[in-house]
PyMOL Python script that loads the backbone (N, CA, C, O; Angstrom):
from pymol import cmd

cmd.read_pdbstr("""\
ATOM      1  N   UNK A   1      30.239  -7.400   3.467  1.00  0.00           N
ATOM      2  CA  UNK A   1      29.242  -7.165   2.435  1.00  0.00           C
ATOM      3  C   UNK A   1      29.351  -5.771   1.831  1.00  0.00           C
ATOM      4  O   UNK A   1      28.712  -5.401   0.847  1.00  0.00           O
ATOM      5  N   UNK A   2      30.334  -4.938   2.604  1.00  0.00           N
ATOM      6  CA  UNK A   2      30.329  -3.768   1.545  1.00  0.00           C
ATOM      7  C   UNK A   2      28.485  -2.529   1.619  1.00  0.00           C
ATOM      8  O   UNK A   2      27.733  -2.121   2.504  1.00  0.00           O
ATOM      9  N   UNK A   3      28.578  -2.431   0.208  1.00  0.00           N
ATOM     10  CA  UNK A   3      27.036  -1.486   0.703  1.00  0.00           C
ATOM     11  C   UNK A   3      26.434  -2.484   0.728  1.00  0.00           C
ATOM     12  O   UNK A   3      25.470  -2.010   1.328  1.00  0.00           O
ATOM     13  N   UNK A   4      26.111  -3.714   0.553  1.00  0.00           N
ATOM     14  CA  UNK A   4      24.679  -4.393   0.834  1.00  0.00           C
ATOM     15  C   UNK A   4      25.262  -4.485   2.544  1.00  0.00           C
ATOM     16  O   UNK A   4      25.612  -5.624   2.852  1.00  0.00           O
ATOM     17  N   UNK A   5      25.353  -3.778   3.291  1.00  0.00           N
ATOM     18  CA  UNK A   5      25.940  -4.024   4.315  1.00  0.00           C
ATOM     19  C   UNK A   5      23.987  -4.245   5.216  1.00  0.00           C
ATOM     20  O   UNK A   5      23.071  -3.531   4.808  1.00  0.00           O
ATOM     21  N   UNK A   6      23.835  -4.899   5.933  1.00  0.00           N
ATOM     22  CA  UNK A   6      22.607  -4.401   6.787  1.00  0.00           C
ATOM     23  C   UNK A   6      22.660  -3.479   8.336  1.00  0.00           C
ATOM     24  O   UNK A   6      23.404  -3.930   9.207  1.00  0.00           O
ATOM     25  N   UNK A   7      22.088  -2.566   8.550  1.00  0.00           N
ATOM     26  CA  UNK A   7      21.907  -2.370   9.743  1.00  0.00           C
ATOM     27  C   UNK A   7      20.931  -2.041  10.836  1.00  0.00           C
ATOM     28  O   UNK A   7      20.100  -1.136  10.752  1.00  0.00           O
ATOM     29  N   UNK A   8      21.121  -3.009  12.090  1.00  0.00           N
ATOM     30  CA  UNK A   8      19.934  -3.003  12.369  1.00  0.00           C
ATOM     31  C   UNK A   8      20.394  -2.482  13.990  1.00  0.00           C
ATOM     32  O   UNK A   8      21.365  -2.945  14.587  1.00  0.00           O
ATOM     33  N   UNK A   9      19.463  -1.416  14.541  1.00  0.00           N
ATOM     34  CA  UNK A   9      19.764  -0.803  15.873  1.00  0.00           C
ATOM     35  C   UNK A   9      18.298  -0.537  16.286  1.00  0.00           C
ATOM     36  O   UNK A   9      17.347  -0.378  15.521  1.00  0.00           O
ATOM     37  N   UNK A  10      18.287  -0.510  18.272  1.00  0.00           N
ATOM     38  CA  UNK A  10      17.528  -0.018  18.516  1.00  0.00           C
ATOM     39  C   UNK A  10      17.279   1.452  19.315  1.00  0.00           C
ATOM     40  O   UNK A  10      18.044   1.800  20.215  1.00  0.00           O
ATOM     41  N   UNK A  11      16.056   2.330  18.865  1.00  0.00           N
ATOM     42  CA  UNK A  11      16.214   3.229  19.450  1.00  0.00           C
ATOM     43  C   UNK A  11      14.935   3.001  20.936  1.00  0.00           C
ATOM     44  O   UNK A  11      13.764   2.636  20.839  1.00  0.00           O
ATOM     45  N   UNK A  12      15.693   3.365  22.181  1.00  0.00           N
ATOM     46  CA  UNK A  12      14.988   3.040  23.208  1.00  0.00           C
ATOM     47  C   UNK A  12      14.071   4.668  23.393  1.00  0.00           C
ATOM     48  O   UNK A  12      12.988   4.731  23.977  1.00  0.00           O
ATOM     49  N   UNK A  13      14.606   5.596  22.916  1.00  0.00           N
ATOM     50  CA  UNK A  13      13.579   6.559  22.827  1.00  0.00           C
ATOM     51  C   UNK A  13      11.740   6.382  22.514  1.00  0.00           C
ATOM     52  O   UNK A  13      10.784   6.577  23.265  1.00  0.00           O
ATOM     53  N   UNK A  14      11.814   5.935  21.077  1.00  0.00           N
ATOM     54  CA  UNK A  14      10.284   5.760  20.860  1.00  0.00           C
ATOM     55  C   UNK A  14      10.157   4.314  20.771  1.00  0.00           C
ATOM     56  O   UNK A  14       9.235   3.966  20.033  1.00  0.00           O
ATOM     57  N   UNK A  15      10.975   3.154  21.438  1.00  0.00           N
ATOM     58  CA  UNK A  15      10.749   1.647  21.292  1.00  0.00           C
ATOM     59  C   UNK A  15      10.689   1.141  19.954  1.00  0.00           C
ATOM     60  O   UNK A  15       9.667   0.537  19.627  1.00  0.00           O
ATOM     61  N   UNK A  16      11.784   1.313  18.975  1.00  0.00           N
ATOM     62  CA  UNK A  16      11.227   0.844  17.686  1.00  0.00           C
ATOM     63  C   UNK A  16      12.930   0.102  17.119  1.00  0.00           C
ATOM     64  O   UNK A  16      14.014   0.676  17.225  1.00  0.00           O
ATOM     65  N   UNK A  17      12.768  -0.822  16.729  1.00  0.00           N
ATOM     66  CA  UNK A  17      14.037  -1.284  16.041  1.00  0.00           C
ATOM     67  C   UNK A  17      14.027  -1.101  14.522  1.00  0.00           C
ATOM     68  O   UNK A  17      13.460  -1.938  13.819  1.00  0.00           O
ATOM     69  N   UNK A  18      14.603  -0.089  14.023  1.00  0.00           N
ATOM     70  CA  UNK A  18      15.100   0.045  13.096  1.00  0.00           C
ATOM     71  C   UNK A  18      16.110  -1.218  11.901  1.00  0.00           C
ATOM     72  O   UNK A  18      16.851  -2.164  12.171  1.00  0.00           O
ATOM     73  N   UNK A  19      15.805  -0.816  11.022  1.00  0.00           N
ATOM     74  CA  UNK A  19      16.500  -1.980   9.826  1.00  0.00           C
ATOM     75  C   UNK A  19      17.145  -1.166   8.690  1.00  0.00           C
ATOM     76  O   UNK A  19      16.264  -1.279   7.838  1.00  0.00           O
ATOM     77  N   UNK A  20      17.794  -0.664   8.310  1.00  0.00           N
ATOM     78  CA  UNK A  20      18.589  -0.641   6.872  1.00  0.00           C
ATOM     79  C   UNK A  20      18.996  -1.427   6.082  1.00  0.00           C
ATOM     80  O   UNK A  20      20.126  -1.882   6.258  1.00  0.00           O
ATOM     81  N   UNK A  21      18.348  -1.774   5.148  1.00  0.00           N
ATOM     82  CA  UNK A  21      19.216  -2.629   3.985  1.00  0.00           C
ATOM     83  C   UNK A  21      19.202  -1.728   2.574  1.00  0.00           C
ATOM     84  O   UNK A  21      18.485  -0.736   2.445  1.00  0.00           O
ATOM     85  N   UNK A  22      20.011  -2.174   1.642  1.00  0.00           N
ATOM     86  CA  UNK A  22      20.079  -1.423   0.631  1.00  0.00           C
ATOM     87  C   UNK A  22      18.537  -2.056  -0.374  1.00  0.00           C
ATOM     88  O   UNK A  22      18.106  -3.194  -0.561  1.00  0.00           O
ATOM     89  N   UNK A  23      18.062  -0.681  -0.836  1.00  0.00           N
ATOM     90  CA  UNK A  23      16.787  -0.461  -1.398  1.00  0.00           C
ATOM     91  C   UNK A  23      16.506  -1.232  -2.778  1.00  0.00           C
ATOM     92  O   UNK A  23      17.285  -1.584  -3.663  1.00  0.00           O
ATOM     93  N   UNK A  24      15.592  -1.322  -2.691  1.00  0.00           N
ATOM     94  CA  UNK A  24      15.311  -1.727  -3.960  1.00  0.00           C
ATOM     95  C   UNK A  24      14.997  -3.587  -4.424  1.00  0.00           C
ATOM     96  O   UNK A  24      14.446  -3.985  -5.450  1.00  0.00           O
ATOM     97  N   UNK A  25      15.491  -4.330  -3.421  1.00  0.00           N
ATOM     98  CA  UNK A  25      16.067  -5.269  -3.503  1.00  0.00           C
ATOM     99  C   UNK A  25      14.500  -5.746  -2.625  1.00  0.00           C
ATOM    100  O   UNK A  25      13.998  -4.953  -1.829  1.00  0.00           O
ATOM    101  N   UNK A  26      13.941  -6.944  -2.870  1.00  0.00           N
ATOM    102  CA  UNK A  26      12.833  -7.628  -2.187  1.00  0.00           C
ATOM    103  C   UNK A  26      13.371  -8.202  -0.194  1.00  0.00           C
ATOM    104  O   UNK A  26      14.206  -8.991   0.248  1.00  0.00           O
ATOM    105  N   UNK A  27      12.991  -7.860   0.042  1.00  0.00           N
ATOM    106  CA  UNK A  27      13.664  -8.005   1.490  1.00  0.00           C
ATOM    107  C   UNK A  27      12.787  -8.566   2.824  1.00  0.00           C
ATOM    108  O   UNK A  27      11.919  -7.790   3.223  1.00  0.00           O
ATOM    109  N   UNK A  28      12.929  -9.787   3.514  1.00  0.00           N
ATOM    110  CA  UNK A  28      12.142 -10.449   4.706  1.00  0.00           C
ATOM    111  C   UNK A  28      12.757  -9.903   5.660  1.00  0.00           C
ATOM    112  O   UNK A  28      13.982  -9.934   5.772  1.00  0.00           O
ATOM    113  N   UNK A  29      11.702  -9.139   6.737  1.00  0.00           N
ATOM    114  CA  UNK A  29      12.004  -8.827   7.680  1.00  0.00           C
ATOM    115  C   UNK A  29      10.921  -9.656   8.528  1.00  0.00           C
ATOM    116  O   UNK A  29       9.734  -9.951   8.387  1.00  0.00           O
ATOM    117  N   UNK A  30      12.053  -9.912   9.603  1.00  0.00           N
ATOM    118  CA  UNK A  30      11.001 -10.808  10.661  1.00  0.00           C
ATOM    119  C   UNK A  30      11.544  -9.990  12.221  1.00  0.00           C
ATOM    120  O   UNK A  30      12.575  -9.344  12.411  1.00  0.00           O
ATOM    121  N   UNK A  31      10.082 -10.408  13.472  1.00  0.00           N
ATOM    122  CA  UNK A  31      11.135  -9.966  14.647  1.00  0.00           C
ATOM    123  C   UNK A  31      10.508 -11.543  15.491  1.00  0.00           C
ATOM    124  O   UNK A  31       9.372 -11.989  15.335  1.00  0.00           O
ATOM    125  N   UNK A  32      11.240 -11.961  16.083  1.00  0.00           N
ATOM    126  CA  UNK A  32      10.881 -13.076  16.933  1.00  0.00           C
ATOM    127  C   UNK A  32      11.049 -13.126  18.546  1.00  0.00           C
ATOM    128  O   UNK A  32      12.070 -12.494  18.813  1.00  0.00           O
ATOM    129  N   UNK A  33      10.639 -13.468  19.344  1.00  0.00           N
ATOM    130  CA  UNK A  33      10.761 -13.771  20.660  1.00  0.00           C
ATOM    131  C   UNK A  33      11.821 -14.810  20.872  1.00  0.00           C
ATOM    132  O   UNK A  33      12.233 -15.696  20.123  1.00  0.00           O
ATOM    133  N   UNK A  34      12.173 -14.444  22.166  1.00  0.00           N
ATOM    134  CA  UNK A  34      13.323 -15.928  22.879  1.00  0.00           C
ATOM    135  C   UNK A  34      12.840 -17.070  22.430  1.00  0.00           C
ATOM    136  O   UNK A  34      13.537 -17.717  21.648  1.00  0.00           O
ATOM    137  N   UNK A  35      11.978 -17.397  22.693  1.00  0.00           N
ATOM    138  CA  UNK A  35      11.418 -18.657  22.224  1.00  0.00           C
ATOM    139  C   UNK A  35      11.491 -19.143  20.580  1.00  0.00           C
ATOM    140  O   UNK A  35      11.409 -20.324  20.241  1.00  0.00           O
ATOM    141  N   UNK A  36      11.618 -18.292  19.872  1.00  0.00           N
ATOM    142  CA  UNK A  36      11.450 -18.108  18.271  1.00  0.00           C
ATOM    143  C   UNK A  36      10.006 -18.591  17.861  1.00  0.00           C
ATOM    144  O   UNK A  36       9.686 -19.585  17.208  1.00  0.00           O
ATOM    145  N   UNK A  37       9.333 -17.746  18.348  1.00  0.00           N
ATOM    146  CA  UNK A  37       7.904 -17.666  17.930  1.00  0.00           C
ATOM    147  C   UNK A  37       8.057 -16.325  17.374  1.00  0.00           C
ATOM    148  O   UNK A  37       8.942 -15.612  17.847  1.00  0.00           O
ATOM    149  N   UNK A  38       7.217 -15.826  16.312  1.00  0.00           N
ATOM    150  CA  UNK A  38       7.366 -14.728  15.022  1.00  0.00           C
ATOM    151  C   UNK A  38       5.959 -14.458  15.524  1.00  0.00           C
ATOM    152  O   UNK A  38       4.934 -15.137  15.589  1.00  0.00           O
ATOM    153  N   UNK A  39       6.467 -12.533  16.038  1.00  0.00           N
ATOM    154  CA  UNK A  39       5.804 -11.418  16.813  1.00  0.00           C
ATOM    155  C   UNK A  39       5.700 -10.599  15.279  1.00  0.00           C
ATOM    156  O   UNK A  39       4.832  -9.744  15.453  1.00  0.00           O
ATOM    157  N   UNK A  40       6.187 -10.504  13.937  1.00  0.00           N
ATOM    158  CA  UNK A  40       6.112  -9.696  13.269  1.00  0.00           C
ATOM    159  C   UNK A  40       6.332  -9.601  11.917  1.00  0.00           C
ATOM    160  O   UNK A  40       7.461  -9.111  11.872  1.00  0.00           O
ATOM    161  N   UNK A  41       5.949  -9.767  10.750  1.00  0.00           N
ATOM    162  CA  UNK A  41       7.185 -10.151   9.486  1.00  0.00           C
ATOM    163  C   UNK A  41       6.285  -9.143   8.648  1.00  0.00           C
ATOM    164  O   UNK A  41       5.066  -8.972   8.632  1.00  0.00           O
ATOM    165  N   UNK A  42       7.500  -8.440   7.843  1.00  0.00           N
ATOM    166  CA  UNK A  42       6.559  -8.083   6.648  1.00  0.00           C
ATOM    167  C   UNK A  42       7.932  -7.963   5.351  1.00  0.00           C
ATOM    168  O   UNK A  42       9.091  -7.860   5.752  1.00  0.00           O
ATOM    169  N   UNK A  43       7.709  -7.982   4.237  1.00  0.00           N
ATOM    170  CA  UNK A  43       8.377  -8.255   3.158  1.00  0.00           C
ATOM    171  C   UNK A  43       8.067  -6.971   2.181  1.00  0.00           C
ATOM    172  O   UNK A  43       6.914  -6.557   2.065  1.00  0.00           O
ATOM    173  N   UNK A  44       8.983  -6.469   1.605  1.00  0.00           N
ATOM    174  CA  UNK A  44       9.142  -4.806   0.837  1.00  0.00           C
ATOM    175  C   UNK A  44      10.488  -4.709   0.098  1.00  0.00           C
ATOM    176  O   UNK A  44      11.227  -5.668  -0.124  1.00  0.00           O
ATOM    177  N   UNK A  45      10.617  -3.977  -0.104  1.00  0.00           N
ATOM    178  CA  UNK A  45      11.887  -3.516  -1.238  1.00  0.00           C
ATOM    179  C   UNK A  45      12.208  -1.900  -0.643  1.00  0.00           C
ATOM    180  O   UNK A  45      12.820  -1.171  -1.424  1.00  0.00           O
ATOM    181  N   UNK A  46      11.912  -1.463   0.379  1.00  0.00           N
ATOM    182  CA  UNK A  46      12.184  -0.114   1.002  1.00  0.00           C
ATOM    183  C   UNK A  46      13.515  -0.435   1.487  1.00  0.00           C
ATOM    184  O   UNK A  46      13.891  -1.589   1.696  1.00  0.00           O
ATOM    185  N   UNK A  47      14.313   0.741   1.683  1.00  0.00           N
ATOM    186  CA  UNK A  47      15.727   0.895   2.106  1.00  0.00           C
ATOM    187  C   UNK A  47      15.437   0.684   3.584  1.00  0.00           C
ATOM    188  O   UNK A  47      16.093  -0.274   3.991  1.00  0.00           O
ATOM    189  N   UNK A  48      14.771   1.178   4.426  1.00  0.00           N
ATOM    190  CA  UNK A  48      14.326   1.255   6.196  1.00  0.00           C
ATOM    191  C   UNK A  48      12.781   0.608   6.386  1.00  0.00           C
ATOM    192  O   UNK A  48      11.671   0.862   5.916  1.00  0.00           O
ATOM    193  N   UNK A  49      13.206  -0.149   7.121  1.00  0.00           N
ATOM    194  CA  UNK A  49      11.607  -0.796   8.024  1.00  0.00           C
ATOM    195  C   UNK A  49      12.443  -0.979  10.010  1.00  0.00           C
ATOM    196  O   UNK A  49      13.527  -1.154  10.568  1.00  0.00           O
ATOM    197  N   UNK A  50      11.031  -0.784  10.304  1.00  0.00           N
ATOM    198  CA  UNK A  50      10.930  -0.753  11.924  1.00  0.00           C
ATOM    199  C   UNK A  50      10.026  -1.817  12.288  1.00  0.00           C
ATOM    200  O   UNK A  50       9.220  -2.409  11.571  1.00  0.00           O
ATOM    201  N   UNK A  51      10.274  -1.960  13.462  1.00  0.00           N
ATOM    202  CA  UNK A  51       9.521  -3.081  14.273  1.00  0.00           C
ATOM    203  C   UNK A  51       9.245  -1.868  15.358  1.00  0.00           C
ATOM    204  O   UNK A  51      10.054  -0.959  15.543  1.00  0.00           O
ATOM    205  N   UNK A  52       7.952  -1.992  16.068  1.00  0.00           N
ATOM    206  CA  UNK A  52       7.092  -1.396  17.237  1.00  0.00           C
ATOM    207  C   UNK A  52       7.230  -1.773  18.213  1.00  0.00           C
ATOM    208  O   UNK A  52       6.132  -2.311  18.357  1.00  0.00           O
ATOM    209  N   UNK A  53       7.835  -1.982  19.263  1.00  0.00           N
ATOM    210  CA  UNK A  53       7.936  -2.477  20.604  1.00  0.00           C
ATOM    211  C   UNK A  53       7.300  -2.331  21.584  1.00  0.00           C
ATOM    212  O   UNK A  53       7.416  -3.046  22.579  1.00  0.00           O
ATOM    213  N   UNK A  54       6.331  -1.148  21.441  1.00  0.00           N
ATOM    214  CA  UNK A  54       5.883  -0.708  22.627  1.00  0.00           C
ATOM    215  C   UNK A  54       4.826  -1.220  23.546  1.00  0.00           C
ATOM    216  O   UNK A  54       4.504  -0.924  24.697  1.00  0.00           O
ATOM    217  N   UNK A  55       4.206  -2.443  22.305  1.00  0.00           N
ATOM    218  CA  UNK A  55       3.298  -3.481  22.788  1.00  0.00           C
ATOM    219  C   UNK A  55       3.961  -4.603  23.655  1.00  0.00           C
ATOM    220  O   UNK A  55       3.109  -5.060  24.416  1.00  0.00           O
ATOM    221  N   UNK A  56       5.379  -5.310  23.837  1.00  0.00           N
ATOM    222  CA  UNK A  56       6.037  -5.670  24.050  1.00  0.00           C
ATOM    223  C   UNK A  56       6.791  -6.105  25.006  1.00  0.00           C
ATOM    224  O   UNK A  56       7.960  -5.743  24.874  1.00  0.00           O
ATOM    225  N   UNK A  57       6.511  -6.952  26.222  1.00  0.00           N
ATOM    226  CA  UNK A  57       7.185  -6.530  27.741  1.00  0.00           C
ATOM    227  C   UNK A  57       8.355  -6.548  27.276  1.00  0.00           C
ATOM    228  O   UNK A  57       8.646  -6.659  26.085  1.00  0.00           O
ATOM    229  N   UNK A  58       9.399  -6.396  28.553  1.00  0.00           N
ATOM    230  CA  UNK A  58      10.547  -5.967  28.695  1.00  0.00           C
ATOM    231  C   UNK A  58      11.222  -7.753  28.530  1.00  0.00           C
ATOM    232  O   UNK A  58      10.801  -8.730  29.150  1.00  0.00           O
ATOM    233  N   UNK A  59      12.420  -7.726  27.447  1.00  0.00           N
ATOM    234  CA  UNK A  59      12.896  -8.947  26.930  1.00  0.00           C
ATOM    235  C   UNK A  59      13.913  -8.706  25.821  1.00  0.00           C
ATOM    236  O   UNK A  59      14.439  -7.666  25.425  1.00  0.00           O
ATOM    237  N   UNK A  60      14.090 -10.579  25.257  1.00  0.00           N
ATOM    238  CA  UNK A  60      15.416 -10.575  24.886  1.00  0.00           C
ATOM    239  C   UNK A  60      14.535 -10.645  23.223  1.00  0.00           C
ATOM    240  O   UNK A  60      13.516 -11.321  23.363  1.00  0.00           O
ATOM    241  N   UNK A  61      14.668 -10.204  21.982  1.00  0.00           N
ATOM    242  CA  UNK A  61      13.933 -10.062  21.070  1.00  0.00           C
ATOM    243  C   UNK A  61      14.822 -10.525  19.679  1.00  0.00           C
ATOM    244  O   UNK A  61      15.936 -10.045  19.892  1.00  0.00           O
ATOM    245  N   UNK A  62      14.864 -11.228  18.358  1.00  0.00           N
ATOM    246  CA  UNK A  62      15.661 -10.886  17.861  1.00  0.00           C
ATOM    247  C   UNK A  62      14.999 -10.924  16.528  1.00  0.00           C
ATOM    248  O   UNK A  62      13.989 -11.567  16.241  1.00  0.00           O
ATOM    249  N   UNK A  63      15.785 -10.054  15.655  1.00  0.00           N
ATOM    250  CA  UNK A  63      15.227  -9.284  14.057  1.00  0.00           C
ATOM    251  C   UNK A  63      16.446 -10.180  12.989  1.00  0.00           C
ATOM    252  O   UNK A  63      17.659 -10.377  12.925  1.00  0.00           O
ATOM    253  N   UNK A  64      15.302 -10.491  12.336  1.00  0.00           N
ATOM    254  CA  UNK A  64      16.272 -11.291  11.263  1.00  0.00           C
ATOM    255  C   UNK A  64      15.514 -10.575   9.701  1.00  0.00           C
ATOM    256  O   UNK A  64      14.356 -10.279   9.404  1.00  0.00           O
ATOM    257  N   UNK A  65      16.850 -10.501   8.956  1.00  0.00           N
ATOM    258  CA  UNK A  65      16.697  -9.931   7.851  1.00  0.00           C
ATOM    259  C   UNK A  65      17.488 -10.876   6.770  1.00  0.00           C
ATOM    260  O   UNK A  65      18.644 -11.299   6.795  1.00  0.00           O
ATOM    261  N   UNK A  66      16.150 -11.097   5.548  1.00  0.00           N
ATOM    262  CA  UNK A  66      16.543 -12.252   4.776  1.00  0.00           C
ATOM    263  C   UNK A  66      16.583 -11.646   3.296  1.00  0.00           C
ATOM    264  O   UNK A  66      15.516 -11.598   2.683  1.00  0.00           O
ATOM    265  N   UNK A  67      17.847 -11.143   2.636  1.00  0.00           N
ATOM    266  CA  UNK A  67      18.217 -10.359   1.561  1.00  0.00           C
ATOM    267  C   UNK A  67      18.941 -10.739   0.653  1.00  0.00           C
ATOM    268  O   UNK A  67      20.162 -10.615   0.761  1.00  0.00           O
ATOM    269  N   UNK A  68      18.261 -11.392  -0.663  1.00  0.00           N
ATOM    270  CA  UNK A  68      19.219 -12.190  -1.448  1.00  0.00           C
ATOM    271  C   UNK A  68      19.702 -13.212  -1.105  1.00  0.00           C
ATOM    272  O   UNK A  68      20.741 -13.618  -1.627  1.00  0.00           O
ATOM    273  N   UNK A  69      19.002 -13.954  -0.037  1.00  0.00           N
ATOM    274  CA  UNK A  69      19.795 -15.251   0.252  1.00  0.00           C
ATOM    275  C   UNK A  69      20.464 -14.887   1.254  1.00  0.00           C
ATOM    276  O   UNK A  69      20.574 -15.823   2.047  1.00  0.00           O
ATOM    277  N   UNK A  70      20.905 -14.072   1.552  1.00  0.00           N
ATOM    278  CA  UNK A  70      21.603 -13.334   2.796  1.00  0.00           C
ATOM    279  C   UNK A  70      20.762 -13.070   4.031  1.00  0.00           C
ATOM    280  O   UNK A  70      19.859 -12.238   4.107  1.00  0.00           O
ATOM    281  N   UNK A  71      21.286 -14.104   5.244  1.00  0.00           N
ATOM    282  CA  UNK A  71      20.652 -13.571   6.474  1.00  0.00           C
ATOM    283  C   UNK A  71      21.429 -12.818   7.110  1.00  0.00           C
ATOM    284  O   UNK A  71      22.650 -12.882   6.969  1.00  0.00           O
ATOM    285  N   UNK A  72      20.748 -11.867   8.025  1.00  0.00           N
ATOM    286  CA  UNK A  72      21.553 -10.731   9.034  1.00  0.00           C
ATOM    287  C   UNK A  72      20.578 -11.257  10.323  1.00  0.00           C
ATOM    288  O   UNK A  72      19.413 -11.612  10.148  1.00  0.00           O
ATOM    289  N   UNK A  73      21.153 -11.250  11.456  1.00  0.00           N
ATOM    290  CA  UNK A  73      20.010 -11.464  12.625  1.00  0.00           C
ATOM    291  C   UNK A  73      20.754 -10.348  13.480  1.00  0.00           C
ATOM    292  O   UNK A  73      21.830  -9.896  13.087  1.00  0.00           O
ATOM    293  N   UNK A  74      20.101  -9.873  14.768  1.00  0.00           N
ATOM    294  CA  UNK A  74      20.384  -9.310  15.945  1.00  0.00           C
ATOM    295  C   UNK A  74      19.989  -9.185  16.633  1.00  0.00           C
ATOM    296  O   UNK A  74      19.020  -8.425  16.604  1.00  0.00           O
ATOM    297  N   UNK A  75      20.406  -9.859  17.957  1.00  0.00           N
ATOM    298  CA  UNK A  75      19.964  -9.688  19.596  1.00  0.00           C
ATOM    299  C   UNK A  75      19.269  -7.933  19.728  1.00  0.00           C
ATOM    300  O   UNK A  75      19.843  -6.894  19.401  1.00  0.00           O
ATOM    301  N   UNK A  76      18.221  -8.055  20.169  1.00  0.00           N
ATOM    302  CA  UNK A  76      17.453  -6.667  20.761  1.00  0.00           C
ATOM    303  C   UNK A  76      17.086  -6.977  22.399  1.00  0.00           C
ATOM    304  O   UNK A  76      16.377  -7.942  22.683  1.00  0.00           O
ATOM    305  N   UNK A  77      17.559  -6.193  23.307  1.00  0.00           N
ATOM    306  CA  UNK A  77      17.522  -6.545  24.444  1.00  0.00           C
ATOM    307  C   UNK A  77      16.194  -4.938  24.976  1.00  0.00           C
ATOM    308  O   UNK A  77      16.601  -3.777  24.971  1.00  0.00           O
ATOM    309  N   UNK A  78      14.797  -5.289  25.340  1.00  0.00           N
ATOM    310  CA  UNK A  78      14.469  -4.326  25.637  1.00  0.00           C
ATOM    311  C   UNK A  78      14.287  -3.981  27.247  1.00  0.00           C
ATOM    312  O   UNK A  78      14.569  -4.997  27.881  1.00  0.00           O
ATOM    313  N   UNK A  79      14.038  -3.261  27.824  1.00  0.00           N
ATOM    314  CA  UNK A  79      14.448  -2.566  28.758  1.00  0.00           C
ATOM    315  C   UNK A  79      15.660  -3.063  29.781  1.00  0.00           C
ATOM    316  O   UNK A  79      16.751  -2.556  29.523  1.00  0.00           O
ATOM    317  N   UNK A  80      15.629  -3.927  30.838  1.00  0.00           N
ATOM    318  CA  UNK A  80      17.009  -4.227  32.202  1.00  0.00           C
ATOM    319  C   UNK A  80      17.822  -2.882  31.890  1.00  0.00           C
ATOM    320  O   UNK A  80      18.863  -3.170  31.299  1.00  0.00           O
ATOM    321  N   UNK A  81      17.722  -1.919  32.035  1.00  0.00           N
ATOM    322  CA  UNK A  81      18.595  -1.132  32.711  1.00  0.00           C
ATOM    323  C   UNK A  81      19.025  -1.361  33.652  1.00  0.00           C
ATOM    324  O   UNK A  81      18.444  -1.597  34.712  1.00  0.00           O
ATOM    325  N   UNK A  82      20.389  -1.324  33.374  1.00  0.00           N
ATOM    326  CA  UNK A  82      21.539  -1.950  35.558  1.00  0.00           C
ATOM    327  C   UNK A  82      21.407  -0.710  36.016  1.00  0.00           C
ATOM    328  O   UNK A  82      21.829  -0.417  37.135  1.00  0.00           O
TER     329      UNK A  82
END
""", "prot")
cmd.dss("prot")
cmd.show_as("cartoon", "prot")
cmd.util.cbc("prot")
cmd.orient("prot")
């Protein structure tokens, strides 16, 4: 995809999963549970949105981003430290 590239990471510092997509553009962000039950969605045209985790037990989580017809998803694994 070039710059509409998406990226989505988490930082385990302040529990928050981060999103990049290129700005401007109307954009669905969702975060869902293992189960795919929807913990979160909100819809914007901002370059960065976050998801809050800190409410959140420790689990397998995943963020889907719906941009132009374009989905991006990604596994968020929060805490199991080995």
């Amino acid at each position: 995809m070039g710059r509409e590239q998406v990226v989505i990471f988490m930082n385990e510092e302040d529990d928050k999963v981060y999103v990049k997509v290129p700005a401007g553009v109307s954009t669905r962000f969702e975060l869902q549970n293992l189960a795919g039950k929807l913990l979160s969605e909100s819809i914007h045209d901002k370059g960065l949105h976050d998801f809050d985790l800190s409410g959140l037990p420790e689990g397998i989580y995943f963020v889907l981003v719906n941009q132009n017809d374009k989905i991006s998803s990604k596994k968020i694994v929060k805490g199991y430290h080995p």
